[in-house]
Structures are given as C-alpha cells and as structure tokens.
ZAMARGU-4260 file (C-alpha; in steps of 0.2 Angstrom, whole numbers, plus 5000, padded with zeros to 4 digits):
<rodrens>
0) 5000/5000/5000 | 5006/5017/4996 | 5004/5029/5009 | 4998/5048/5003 | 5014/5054/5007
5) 5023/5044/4996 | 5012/5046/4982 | 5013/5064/4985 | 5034/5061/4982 | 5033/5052/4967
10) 5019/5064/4959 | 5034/5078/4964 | 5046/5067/4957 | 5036/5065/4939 | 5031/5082/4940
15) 5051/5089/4940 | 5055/5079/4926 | 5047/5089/4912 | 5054/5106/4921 | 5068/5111/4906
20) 5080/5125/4912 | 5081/5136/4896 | 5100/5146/4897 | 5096/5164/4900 | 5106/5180/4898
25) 5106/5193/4910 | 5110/5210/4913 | 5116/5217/4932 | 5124/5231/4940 | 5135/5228/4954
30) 5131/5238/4970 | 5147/5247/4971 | 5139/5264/4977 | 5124/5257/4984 | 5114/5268/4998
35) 5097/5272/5005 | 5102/5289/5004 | 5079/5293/5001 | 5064/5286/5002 | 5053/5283/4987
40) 5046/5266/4992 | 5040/5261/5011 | 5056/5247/5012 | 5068/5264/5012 | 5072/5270/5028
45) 5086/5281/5025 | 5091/5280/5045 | 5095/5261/5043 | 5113/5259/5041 | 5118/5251/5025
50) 5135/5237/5024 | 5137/5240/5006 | 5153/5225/5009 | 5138/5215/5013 | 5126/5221/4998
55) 5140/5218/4986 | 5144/5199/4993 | 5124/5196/4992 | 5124/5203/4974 | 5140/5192/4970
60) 5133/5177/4975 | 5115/5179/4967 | 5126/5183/4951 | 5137/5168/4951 | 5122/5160/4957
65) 5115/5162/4936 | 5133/5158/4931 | 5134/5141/4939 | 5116/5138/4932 | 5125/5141/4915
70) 5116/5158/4914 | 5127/5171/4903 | 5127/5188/4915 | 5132/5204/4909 | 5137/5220/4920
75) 5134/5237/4917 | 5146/5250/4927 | 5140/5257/4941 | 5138/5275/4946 | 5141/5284/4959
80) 5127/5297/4963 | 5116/5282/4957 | 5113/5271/4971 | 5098/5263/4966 | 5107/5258/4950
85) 5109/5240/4956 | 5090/5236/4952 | 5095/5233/4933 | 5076/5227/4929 | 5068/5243/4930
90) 5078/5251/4916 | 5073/5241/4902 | 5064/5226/4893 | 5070/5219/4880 | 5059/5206/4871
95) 5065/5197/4852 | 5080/5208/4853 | 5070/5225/4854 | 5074/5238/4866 | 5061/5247/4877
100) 5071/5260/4890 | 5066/5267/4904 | 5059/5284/4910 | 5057/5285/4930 | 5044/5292/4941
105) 5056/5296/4954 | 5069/5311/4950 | 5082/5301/4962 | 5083/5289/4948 | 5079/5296/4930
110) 5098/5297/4926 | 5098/5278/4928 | 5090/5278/4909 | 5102/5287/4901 | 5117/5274/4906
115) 5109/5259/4900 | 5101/5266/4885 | 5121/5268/4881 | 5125/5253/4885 | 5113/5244/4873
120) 5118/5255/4859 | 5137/5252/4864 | 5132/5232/4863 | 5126/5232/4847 | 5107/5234/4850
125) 5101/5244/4835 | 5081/5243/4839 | 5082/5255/4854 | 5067/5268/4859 | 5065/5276/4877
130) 5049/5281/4881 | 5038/5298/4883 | 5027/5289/4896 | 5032/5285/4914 | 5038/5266/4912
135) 5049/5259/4925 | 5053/5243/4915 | 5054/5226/4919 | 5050/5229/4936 | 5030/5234/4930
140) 5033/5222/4915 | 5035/5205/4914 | 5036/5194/4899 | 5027/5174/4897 | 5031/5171/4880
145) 5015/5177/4871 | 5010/5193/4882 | 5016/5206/4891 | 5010/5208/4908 | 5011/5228/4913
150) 5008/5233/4932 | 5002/5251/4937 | 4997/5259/4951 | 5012/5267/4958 | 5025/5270/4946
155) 5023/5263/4927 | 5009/5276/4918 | 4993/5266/4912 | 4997/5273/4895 | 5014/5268/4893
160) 5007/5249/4893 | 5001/5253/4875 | 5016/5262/4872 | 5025/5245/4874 | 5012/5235/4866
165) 5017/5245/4851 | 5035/5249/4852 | 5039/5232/4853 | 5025/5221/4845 | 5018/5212/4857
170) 5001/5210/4865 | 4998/5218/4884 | 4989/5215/4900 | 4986/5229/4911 | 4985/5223/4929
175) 4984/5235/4943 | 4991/5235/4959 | 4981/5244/4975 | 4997/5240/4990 | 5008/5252/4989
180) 5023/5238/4997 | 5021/5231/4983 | 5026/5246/4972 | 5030/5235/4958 | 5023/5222/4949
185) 5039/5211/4950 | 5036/5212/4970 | 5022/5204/4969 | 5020/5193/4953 | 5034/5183/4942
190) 5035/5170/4927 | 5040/5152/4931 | 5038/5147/4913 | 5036/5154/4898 | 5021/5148/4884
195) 5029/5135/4872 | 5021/5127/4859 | 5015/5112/4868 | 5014/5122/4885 | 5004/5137/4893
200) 5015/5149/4903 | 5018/5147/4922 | 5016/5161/4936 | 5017/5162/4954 | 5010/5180/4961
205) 5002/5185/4979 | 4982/5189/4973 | 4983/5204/4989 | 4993/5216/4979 | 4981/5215/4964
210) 4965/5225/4963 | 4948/5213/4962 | 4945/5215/4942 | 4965/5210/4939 | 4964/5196/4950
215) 4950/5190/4939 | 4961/5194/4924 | 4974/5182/4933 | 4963/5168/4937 | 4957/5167/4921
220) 4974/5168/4914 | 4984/5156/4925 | 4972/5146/4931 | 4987/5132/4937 | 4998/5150/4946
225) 5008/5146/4960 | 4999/5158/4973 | 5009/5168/4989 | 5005/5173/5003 | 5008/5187/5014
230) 5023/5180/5022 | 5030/5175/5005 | 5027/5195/5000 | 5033/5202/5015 | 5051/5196/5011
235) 5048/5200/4991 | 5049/5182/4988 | 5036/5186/4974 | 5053/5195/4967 | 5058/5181/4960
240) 5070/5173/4944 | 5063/5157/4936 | 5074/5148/4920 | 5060/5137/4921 | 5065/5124/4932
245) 5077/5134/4945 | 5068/5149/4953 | 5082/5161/4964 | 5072/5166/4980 | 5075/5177/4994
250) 5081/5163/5009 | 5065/5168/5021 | 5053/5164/5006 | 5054/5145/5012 | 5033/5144/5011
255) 5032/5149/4994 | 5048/5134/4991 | 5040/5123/4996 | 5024/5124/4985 | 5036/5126/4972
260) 5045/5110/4975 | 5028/5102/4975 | 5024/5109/4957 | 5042/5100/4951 | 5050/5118/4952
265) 5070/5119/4959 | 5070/5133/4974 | 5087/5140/4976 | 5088/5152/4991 | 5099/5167/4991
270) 5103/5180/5005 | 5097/5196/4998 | 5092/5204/5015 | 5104/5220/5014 | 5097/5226/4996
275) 5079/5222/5002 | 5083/5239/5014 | 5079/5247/4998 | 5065/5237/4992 | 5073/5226/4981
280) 5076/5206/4978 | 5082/5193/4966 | 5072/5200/4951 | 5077/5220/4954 | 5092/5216/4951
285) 5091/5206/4935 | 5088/5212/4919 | 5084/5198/4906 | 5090/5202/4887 | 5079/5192/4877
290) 5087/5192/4857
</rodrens>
C-alpha cells in the first residue's frame, strides 16, 4: 500500500522531470555605490545603516548563482550618485531583441536611463526607443512568452502599457496594483515558465497586491499559478528569477519553496536581506535580454 505521502513524492518526482531550464542571459549592476540615501518606496528608511561590503557579497553570489546555472550575465558600470542603480530590471525590457528603455517616476533615479540606454547601443542593440510615458521597465513588465504583463498603480503610467504593446510588438495585459509595498509588479508577481508550443506559461504571484477586476484577469489567465502569501510578500519572495525549472528566492521565502518543490520547480535560496533595505530582491536586480 502506498501511503499519501509517498504518492505525493513520486507525483513531485514526475512532475520535475518535464521542468527544462532554458539558458538565459542577463543584465546586472553591481552595487558598488549602493545607499538608502531617500525614500521613494516604504522598504527605504534612510536612517538604517547600510553594509554595502555585505550588499555587494549578496549581489555576488546571486550573480554567480546564474553563472553556475549556466546563465550568461552581463554587468553594466555602476555609478556613483546612482545608488539605486543596482535594480538593473527597472531600466529596460527587452523582448525578440528590441529595446524598450526606461523613463522613472522618481527624480532620484531618472539618470539611471540614460546609462543603459548607452549601453545597449554600445552592445550592438540597434532597435532601441525610450519612452515619453512614465515606464519603470521590467519591474512593472514582465514577459510569458505570448504577452506582456504591465503593472500600474504606483510607478509605470497606464498609457505607457500601450506604448509597449506598440514599440515592441507584442500583445499587453494591464493589471493594477492597489498595495503600495508592493510598488511593483515584480514584487508581487513573476514567470515560472514561459508559453511554448506544447505548454501554457507558468506564474506564481500574491492575489493581495492586485485589485479585484486584475485578480479575475489572473485567474482566468493562469488558472494552474503558483499563489503567495503574505509572508512569502513580505520578504519579496514574489521577486523572483525562474529559467523554468530553478527559481532564485530570497532565503525567508521558504513557504512559497515549498509549493514550488511540489509543482516540480527547483527553489534556490539566496541572502538578499541588505538590498531588500531598499525594496529590492532577486528580480530587481536582474535584467533579462531576450534576442
């Protein structure tokens, strides 16, 4: 006789052997001048010290964390009166090798654009376009394969969704966000596994950050998502990384882990606690180019 708990390992078990990592290639910004010098979201307190030693050994090991996955990572230079910089996601997407750039809500951070609309035209991106609407990226915009999913709420303008859909050809899905912790929309909702062929795309995301009508739009969407709670937010483990079998999680996010390791996902746990003091996790500080 099987016992349930045995049938609920083998069902894990034949579940993981279809997740297929696909080899990414990112784009991150080490955290050389990293501060809470203001507050624009409520995880900055500018009177908590920072250990920018320690910020930069977490950001190493998230990077070489892609690296060992067999992940290509580039880096952009840092600057130094942009401390915020580190968040690499929120300054670009970039899907079938076009280029959307960033224009921020925040006056602290609009230089950030500028330095890596250079450096896609300096690495040989030649379908580059920044914005007229305020459009804060990939961390309002997050890509499954077929659409684009556009957060707003707090920082992304509602018509820079349709600014995307048109600069770079691909159908959008506005969802809005009503929690202003979850400023983002890759705070509170993130791809597991994009749409193939023979397979609909995979999410995880935490329903509380969402208004009413865009948690309909989600259900119906992703009827199979992975759901989080308000633990898993609270330590932005809806920030996550996903190649489609190993999802990169902030350490604390061990509930939303678990329900991961039950769909046949791989969790890997990284220490990301210093740049959280900012508001930020795995996914800020990854950029994904898409060619």
């Amino acid at each position: 006789m099987i016992s349930a708990l045995t049938l609920h390992s083998m069902t894990a078990v034949a579940t993981s052997a279809v997740r297929l990592p696909t080899v990414r290639h990112y784009l991150m910004c080490p955290p050389r001048y990293f501060a809470v010098d203001y507050a624009i979201n409520p995880w900055m307190d500018p009177s908590r010290p920072v250990d920018r030693d320690r910020a930069m050994a977490q950001w190493a090991e998230l990077r070489d964390t892609y690296r060992r996955f067999g992940h290509t990572v580039d880096e952009i230079e840092p600057q130094p009166d942009l401390p915020d910089m580190v968040f690499a996601a929120n300054s670009g997407t970039v899907v079938d090798g076009r280029v959307l750039g960033a224009r921020f809500r925040a006056p602290q951070r609009a230089a950030e654009a500028e330095h890596f609309r250079r450096w896609f035209v300096e690495h040989g991106y030649r379908d580059v376009t920044m914005p007229t609407m305020v459009n804060e990226a990939e961390g309002d915009f997050a890509w499954t394969g077929r659409l684009l999913l556009a957060g707003t709420g707090f920082r992304t303008d509602p018509a820079a969704h349709a600014e995307a859909q048109e600069v770079l050809g691909v159908p959008v899905v506005s969802l809005q966000l009503t929690d202003p912790r979850y400023y983002h929309l890759d705070t509170a909702l993130f791809v597991l596994a994009e749409e193939t062929e023979s397979a609909a795309a995979q999410v995880a995301y935490y329903p509380d950050a969402f208004s009413p009508g865009s948690r309909r739009v989600l259900r119906r969407l992703f009827p199979d998502a992975v759901l989080g709670d308000a633990a898993d937010a609270e330590c932005l483990g809806l920030n996550g990384v996903s190649d489609g079998r190993n999802v990169v999680l902030p350490k604390e996010a061990t509930g939303l882990a678990e329900r991961l390791a039950d769909r046949g996902f791989e969790p890997v746990l990284v220490d990301v606690s210093e740049l959280r003091k900012a508001g930020g996790g795995p996914k800020c500080c990854t950029m994904e180019l898409r060619k």
